[in-house]
N, C-alpha and C positions, 0 to 999 in steps of 0.2 A: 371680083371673084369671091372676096371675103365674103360681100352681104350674100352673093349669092347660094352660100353653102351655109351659112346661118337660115334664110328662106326655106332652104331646103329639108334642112333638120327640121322645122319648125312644123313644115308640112306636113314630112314624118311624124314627127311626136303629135299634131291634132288626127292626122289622121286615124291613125292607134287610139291617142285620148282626147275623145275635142273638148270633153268638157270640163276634166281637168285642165285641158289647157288653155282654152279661151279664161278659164275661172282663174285661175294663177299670172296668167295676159293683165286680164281687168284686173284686178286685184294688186298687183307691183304695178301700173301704170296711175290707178286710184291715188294708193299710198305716194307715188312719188312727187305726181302732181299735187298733193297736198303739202308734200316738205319743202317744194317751191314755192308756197304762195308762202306756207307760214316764214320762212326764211326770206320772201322778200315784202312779208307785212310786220313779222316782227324780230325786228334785226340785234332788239339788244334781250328779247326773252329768250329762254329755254325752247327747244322745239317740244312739243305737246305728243310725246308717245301716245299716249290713248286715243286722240285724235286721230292721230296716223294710220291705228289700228281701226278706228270708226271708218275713215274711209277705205280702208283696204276688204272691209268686211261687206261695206257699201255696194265697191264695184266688182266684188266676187258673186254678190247674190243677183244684186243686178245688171249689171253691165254683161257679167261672165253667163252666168245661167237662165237666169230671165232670158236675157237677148239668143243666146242660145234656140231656146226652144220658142223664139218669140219670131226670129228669122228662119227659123225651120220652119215653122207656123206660115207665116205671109209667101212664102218662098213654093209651099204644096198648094197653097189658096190660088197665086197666083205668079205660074211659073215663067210665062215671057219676059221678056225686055220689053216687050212693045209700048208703046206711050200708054197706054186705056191699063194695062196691068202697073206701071210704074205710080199712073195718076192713084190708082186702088190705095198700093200700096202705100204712096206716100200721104192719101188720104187717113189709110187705116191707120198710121204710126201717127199721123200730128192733127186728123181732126178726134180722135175716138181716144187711144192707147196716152196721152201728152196730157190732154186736158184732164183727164179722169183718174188715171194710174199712172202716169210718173209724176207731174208735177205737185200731187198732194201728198205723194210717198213722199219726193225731195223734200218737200217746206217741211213734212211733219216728222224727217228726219235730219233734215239740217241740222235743225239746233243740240240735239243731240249728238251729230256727226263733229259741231264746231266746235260743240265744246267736250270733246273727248268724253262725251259719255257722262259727264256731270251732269244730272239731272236737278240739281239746285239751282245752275243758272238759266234754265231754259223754262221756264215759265212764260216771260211776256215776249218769247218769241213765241210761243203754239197760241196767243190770244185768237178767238176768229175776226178782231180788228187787223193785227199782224199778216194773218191769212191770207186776208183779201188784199191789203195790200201787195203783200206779198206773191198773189196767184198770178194776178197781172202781169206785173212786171216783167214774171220768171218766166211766164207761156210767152208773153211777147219775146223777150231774148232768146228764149227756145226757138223761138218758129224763125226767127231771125237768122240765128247761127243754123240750126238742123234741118230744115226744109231743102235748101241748097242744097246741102252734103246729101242726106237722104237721096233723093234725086240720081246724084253722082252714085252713090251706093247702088243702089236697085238699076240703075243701068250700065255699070260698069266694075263692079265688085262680086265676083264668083260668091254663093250662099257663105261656105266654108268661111269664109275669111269678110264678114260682115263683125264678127264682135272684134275681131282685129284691126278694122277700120275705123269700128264705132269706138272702140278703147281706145284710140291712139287720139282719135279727133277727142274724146271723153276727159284725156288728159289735160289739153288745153282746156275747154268747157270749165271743169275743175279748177283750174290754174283761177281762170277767170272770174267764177261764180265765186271761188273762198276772195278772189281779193276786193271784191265788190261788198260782198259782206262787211270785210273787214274794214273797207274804206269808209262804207254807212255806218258802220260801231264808232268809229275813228271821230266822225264828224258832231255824231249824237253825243258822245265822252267826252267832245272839245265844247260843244255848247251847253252843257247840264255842269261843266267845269268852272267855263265862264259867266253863269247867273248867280 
C-alpha cells in the first residue's frame, strides 16, 4: 500500500510536470549512483562533491531531458508494441542514437564527470588513443546491458514512464561504469607504482 501511494503521487506529479520530474528522477538517481561507486571505490578518501554534482548534471540533461524528448520522439515514429516497431526502435536507440550520440558524449564527458570537473587531470583521458579504446569497450557493454532492457522497455513499459525505467536501470549502469573506471585507474596507479 505504501509503494502504491508513492507511485501514485509520482504519477500525479509527471503528469502535471514530466519534465521536471523525470529531470529531478535522473538527476538524484545519477548523483546517488555515483556516491555508491565512490564510497565503494574509495573507502578511506573524502567523497568528491563536484563529482557528485558532474553526475547529477549529467543525468538531468541526459537521462531526464534528452530521453525525455528522445522517447516521446521514437514513441510518435513508432507507436505499437509489435515486434517490426520494437525491432525500429531498438534499432534506432543502439544501432544510430549509442554509436554516435551517447557513447561519444559519455567518453568525452566522462573524464570530466570523474573527475569532478577538474579539467587538469583529464587530458590523457580525451587522447583519440583513449577514444578508441575506449569507444569499443563502452558500446560493447552498452549493447550488452541495454539491448535487453531496451527490448523489455519498448514492449512492456508505458511511454510516461520510460525515463523512470531508464534512470533506475541508469543507476546501476553508473554504479557499474564509475567502478570500472576506477578499477582500470586502480590497476594503471598499481603498475607505473611498481616500475
Amino acid at each position: 500500500m505504501f509503494f502504491r501511494n508513492i507511485f501514485k503521487k509520482y504519477d500525479s506529479w509527471q503528469t502535471s510536470y514530466p519534465i521536471f520530474v523525470k529531470c529531478t528522477t535522473a538527476g538524484i538517481l545519477a548523483s546517488t549512483a555515483d556516491i555508491i561507486a565512490q564510497n565503494a571505490n574509495n573507502k578511506d578518501e573524502v567523497i568528491n562533491k563536484r563529482r557528485i554534482l558532474a553526475f547529477s548534471i549529467f543525468g538531468i540533461s541526459w537521462a531526464g531531458l534528452f530521453n525525455h524528448h528522445w522517447y516521446n520522439f521514437l514513441a510518435r515514429k513508432f507507436p505499437s508494441k509489435q515486434l517490426i516497431d520494437v525491432c525500429k526502435k531498438t534499432f534506432i536507440q543502439h544501432g544510430l542514437l549509442n554509436p554516435f550520440v551517447y557513447v561519444p558524449t559519455f567518453l568525452f564527458s566522462q573524464p570530466l564527470l570523474l573527475s569532478g570537473g577538474n579539467i587538469n587531470n583529464i587530458s590523457t583521458r580525451l587522447s583519440p588513443d583513449k577514444f578508441k579504446e575506449d569507444y569499443v569497450s563502452t558500446l560493447r557493454t552498452c549493447y550488452i546491458f541495454w539491448i535487453p532492457l531496451s527490448v523489455i522497455q519498448f514492449v512492456f513499459i508505458p511511454t510516461p514512464y520510460h525515463v523512470l525505467y531508464n534512470s533506475g536501470l541508469g543507476f546501476i549502469w553508473n554504479v557499474l561504469l564509475s567502478t570500472l573506471y576506477y578499477s582500470e585507474n586502480e590497476l594503471k596507479n598499481r603498475n607505473i607504482n611498481s616500475v
